[in-house]
N, C-alpha and C positions, 0 to 999 in steps of 0.2 A: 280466454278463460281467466289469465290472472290477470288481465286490467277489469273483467266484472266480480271477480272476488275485492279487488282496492275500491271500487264503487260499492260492491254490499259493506264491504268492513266503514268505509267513513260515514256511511249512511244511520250506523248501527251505531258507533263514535258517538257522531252527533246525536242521535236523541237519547244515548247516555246523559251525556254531557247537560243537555237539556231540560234531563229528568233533576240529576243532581243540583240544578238551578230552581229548583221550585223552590224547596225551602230555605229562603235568606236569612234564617234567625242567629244563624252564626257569623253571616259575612258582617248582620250588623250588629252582634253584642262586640264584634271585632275593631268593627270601625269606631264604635263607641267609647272603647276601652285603649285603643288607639291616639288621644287626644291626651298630650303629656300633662296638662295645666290639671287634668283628673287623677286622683291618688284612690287606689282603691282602699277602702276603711271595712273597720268589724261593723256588722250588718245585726251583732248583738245589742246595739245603741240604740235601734230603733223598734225593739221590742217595745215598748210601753206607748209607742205611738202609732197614733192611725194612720192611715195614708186612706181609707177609705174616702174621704172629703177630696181628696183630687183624682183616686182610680175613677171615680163616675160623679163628680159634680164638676158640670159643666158653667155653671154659675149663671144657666138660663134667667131665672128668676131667686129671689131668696129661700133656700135651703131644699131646693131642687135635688133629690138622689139620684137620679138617672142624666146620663152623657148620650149624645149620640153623635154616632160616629160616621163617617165617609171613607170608601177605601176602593182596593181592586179587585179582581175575583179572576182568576186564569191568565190563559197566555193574551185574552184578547182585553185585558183588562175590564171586566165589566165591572160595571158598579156596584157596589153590596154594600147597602146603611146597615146599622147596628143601633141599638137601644140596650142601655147597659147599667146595672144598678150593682155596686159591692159593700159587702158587708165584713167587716172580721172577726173572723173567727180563729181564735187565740193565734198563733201568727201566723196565719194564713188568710185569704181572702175568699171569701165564696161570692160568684156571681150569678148572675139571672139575668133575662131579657129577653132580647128578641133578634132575629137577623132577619134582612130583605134583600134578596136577589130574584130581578126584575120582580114576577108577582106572586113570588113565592116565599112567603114569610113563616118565619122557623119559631118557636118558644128554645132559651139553651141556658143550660146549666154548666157552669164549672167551678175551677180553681185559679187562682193567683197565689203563689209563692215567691217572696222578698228572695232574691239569689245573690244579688252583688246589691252595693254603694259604690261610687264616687264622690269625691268630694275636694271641691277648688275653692280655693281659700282667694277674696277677692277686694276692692274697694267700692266696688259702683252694685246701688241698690242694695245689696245685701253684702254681707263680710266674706258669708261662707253658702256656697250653692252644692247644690250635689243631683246625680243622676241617679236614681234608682230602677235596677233592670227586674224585671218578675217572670217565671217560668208561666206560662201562661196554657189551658186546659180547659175548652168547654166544648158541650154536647148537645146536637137536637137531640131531639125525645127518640129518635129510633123506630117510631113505627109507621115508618114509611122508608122505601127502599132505595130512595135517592139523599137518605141522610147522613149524616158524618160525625169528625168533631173538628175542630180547629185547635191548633196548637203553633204555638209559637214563644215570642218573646216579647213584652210590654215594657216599655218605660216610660218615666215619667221625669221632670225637670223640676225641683223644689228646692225651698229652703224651708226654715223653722225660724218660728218669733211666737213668743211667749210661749213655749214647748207644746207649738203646734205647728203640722206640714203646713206649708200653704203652694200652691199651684207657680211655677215661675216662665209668665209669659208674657213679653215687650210685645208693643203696638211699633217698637222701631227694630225689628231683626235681630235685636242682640242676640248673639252666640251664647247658649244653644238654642236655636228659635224655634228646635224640638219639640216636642211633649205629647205626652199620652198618644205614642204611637207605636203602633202594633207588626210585628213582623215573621210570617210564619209562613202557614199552609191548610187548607182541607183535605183532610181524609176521607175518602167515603167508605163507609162500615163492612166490614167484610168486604175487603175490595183492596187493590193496591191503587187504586184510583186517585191520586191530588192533585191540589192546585194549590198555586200560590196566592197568598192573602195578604195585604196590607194597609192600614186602615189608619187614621187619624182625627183630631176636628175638622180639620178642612182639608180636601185634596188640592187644592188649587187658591191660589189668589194672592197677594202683597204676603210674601216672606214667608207663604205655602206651598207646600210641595210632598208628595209621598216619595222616601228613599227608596230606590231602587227603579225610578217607573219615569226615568226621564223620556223615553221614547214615547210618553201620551202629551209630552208639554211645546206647550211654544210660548212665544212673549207676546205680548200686548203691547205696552208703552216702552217699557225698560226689564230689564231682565231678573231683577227681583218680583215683577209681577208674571207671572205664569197663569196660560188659558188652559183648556183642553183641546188636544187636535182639532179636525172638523173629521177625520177619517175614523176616529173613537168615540166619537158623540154616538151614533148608534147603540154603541153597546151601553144605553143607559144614562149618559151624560148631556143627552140634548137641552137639559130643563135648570139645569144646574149652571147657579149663576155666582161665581167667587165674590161678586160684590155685595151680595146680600148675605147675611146670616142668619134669616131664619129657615126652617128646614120645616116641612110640611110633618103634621102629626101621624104618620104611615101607621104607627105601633100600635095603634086606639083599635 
């Protein structure tokens, strides 16, 4: 009887443990904030600037407002694209879009809120670079009974030149090789129901990668190039190629 009581109790353990593993938005505002060369600054500086022009300009074409995104969706990692347009709204962000998992496409509304800065004072390409983290908050429409919201935490990698953000991302790894990436969870509505979500430009390829989700990668040539398993392709990854970057028009 007490060694099936120590088998129910670690049983129960464990998918604690595993619940409280869904949402990483703190392991990673942590890890973030974690990196000494970042000083955290007043987040009142950047009131009079937009960031809108890097939360969703992906810089497909000239003056493109919508980003779209690549990421994971549960324990089994599935794939979930995103289509993502922000606007500001006195300092805050409001967004709109769209989400795809497998062939079920959502319209969502949220919020972006500026919560922290970092800021690393530097010599190469820019003088002064900074991280900026956003409390993050959007919703499908709700009238259907497998919908939710997502919630998490955004950031993004920038400097400013001529008292404008501008996006800061090397074609060689440079640290942080970060940017506009998303780390959170779904909820589903009226439900204790979540999963874990994380999402960026690219999941995979040369100095790509989603934190937290090392168990979908392997290497290809060398180990800053990262594939996807063959055991995770199922879940939506079959067709998905890191060497290319264009991304088929799903959102149309």
């Amino acid at each position: 009887m007490k060694h099936t009581i120590l088998i129910i109790l670690a049983i129960v353990i464990g998918q604690l443990t595993k619940a409280q593993e869904i949402d990483l938005s703190n392991k990673w505002t942590d890890l973030i904030e974690s990196n000494s060369e970042f000083k955290d600054i007043n987040i009142g500086r950047f009131n009079n600037l937009d960031f809108s022009n890097i939360l969703s300009n992906q810089l497909r074409f000239d003056n493109d407002p919508f980003s779209t995104y690549i990421g994971i969706f549960g324990p089994n990692y599935r794939r979930i694209d995103f289509h993502l347009k922000t606007s500001k709204n006195n300092n805050n962000y409001s967004l709109t879009g769209k989400s795809k998992l497998g062939d079920n496409v959502r319209e969502l509304k949220g919020e972006l809120k500026l919560n922290k800065v970092l800021l690393k004072t530097q010599n190469y390409i820019t003088d002064s670079l900074y991280i900026g983290l956003f409390d993050c908050k959007f919703q499908e429409p709700g009238d259907r009974s497998g919908d939710g919201m997502f919630s998490g935490v955004f950031t993004v990698v920038f400097y400013i030149k001529d008292n404008e953000i501008k996006l800061f991302k090397t074609s060689s790894g440079d640290e942080p090789n970060f940017t506009n990436t998303f780390v959170g969870k779904w909820t589903k509505n009226n439900s204790e129901v979540e999963r874990r979500v994380i999402f960026s430009f690219h999941a995979a390829g040369l100095y790509e990668r989603l934190p937290f989700c090392e168990e979908i990668y392997t290497y290809e040539d060398f180990e800053d190039f990262v594939i996807i398993k063959e055991k995770y392709k199922k879940f939506g990854w079959t067709n998905y190629n890191p060497d290319k970057t264009e991304k088929s028009n799903w959102w149309k």
